[in-house]
FITORPA-377641 format. One record per atom (N, C-alpha, C): residue in one letter; x, y, z. Coordinates in steps of 0.05 Angstrom, whole numbers, plus 5000, padded with zeros to 4 digits. Example, Ala and Ser with C-alpha at 12.3 -4.5 7.8 and 13.67 -1.06 7.14 Angstrom:
BEGIN
a526448865156
a524649105156
a526449345156
s525749555142
s527349795143
s525850015157
***
This chain:
BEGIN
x081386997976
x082187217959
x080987477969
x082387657973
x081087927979
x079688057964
x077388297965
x076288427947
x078088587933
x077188597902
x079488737893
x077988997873
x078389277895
x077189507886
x076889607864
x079089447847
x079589627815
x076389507799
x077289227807
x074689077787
x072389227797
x072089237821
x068589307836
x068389527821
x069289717814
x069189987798
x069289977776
x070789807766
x070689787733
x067289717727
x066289477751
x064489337738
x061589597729
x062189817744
x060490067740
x060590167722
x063090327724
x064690477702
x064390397671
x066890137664
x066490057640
x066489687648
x064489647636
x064089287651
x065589187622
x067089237600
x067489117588
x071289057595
x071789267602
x074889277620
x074089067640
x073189127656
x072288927676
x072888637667
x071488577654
x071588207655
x073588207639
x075088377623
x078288297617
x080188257648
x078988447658
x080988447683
x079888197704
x077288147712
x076987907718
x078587707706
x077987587675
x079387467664
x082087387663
x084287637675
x086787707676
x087387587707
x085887657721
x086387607755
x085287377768
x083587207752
x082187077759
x081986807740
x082686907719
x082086647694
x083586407705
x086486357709
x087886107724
x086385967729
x085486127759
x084285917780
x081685947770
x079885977767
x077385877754
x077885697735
x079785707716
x080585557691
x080885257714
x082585277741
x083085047744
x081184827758
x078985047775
x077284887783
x075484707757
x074684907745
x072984777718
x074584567714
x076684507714
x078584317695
x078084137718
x078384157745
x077383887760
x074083797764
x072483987759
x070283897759
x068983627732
x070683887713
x069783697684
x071683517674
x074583527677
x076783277675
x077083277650
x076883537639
x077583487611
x077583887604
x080183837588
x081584077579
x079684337565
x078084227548
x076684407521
x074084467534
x073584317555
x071284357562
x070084467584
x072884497594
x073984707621
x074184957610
x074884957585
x076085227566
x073485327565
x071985127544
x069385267536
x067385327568
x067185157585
x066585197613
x066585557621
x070285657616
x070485777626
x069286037610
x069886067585
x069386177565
x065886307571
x064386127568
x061386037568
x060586237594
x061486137621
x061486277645
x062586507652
x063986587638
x065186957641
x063487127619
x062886897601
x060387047580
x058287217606
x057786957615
x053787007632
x055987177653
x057887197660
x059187407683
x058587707678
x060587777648
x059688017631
x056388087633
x054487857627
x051788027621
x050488067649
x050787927664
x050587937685
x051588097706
x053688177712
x054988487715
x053588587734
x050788747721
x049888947737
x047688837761
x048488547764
x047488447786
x049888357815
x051988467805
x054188357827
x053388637842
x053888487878
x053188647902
x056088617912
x057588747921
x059788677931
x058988697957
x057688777973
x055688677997
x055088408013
x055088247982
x054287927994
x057087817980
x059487887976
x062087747976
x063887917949
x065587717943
x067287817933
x067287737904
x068587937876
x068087857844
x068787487845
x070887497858
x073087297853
x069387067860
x068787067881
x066586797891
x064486897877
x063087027862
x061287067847
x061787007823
x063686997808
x064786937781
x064686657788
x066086497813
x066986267815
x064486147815
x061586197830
x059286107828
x058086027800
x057886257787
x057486237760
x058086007742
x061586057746
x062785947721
x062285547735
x062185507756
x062185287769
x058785197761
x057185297769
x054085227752
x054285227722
x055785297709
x055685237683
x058985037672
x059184957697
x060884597696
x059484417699
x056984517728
x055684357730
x053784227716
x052384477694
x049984427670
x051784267654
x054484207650
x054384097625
x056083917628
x056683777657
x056583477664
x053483437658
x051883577667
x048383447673
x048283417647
x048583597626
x048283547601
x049683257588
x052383117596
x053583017580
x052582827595
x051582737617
x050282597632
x047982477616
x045882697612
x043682607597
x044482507568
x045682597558
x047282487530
x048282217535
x049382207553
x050781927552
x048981687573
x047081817590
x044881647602
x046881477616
x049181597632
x049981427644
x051981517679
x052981487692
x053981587714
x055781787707
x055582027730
x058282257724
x059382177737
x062582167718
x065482137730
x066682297732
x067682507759
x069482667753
x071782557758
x074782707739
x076882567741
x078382717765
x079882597779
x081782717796
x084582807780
x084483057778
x086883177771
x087783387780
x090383367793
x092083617808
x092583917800
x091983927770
x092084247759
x090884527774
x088784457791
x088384687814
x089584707833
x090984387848
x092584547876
x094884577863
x096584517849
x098684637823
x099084877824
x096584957812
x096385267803
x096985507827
x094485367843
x094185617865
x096385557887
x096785307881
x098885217918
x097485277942
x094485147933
x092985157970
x093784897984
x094984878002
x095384698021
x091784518024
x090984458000
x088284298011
x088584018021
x089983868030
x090483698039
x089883718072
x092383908080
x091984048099
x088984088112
x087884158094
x085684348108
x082584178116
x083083928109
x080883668124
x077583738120
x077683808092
x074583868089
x072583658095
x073983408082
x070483148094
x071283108128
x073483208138
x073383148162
x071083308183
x071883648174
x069983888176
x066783798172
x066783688148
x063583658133
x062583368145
x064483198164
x062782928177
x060983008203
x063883258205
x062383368239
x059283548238
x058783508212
x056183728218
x053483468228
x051683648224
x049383518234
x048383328215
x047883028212
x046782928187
x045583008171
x042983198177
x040883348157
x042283538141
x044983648153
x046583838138
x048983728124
x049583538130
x051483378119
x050483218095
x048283168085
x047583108071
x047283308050
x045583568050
x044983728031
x048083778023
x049983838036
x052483848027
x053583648009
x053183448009
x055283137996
x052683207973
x049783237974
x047983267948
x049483487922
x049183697940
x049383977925
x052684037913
x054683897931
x056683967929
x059083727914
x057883557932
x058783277920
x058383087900
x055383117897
x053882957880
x052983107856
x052883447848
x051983677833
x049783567826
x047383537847
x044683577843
x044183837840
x042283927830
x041084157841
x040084177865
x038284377876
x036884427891
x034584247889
x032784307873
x030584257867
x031383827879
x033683817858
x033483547854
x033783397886
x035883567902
x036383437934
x034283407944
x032583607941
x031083637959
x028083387956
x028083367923
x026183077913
x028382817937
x030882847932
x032582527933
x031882537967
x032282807977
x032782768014
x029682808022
x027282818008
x024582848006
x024483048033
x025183268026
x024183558036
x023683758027
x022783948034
x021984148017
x023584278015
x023384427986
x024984557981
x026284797994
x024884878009
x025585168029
x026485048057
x025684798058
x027184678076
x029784588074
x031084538044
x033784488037
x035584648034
x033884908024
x036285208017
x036485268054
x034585318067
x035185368101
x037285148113
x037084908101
x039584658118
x042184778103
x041784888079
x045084908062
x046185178069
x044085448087
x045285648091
x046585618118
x045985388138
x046385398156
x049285198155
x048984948136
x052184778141
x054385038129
x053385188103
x055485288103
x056485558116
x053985628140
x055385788164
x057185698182
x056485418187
x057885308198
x061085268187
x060785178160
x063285168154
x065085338151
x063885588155
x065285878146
x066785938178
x065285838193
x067085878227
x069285778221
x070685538203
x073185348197
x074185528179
x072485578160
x074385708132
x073285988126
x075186168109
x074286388107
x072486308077
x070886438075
x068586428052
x069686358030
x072186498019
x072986557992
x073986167991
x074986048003
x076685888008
x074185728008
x072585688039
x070185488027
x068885398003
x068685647988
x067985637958
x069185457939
x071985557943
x073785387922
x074185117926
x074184977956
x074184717963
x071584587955
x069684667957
x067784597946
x066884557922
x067784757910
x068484787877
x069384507864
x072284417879
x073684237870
x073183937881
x071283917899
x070483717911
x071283547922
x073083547943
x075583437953
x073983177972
x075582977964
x073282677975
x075182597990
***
């Protein structure tokens, strides 16, 4: 997705136009990744709902420097899919299932089939291929990969800036994001 100038200005200007217009240009596909992460309708809603909240207050920390509204919203609203699998996780004390459901490539019509992400993500280096299938695959946290792959923690954010440089040579950023988002196995 390209940067889109109206929002970067609004977010100055008036941030409350803003996340309508986020909302407006962006709600779909965020609506659809949430809906594959969490596999369930209301909770993708509230997901999304919840995460354009912390977008709004949050605001006067977007850099359009380090990317674009569209992958900063998507970060967000995707950490707060991920808190509340972890949450329904701990509630239910038992394995996360995410469901496979087609409503994101539907929506957007990305050829992800096409585009061979575990093929991309086998060729990296093991140490990096791992923090990837943790962080991305498995929605550990940080903290937590780095206990499971017993490294330090500054040793795991340095392996995950580097697989996903690597991966960015294959894909353009905005796009890495969203495949990852959706977790394509």
């Amino acid at each position: 997705m390209k940067k889109n100038p109206d929002i970067e200005s609004l977010i100055i200007q008036a941030p409350r136009e803003a996340i309508e217009l986020i909302y407006a240009t962006y709600g779909e596909s965020l609506y659809g990744i949430l809906f594959r992460i969490l596999g369930d309708e209301a909770r993708a809603q509230d997901a999304l709902q919840d995460g354009l909240v912390k977008c709004f207050k949050k605001l006067h920390t977007f850099d359009a420097a380090k990317g674009s509204v569209f992958t900063w919203c998507l970060n967000i609203c995707r950490n707060t899919a991920l808190d509340e699998l972890r949450r329904i996780e701990r509630q239910h004390k038992g394995e996360i299932r995410l469901k496979a459901a087609g409503v994101y490539k539907e929506s957007v019509h990305l050829p992800v089939d096409a585009l061979d992400l575990p093929e991309h993500i086998s060729r990296l280096a093991p140490k990096y291929r791992e923090v990837i299938q943790k962080l991305y695959y498995q929605g550990f946290t940080q903290q937590e990969a780095s206990e499971a792959l017993n490294v330090p923690l500054g040793t795991l954010k340095t392996r995950t800036r580097i697989a996903l440089r690597e991966l960015r040579k294959i894909f353009a950023p905005e796009l890495l994001f969203i495949l990852l988002a959706i977790r394509i196995a």
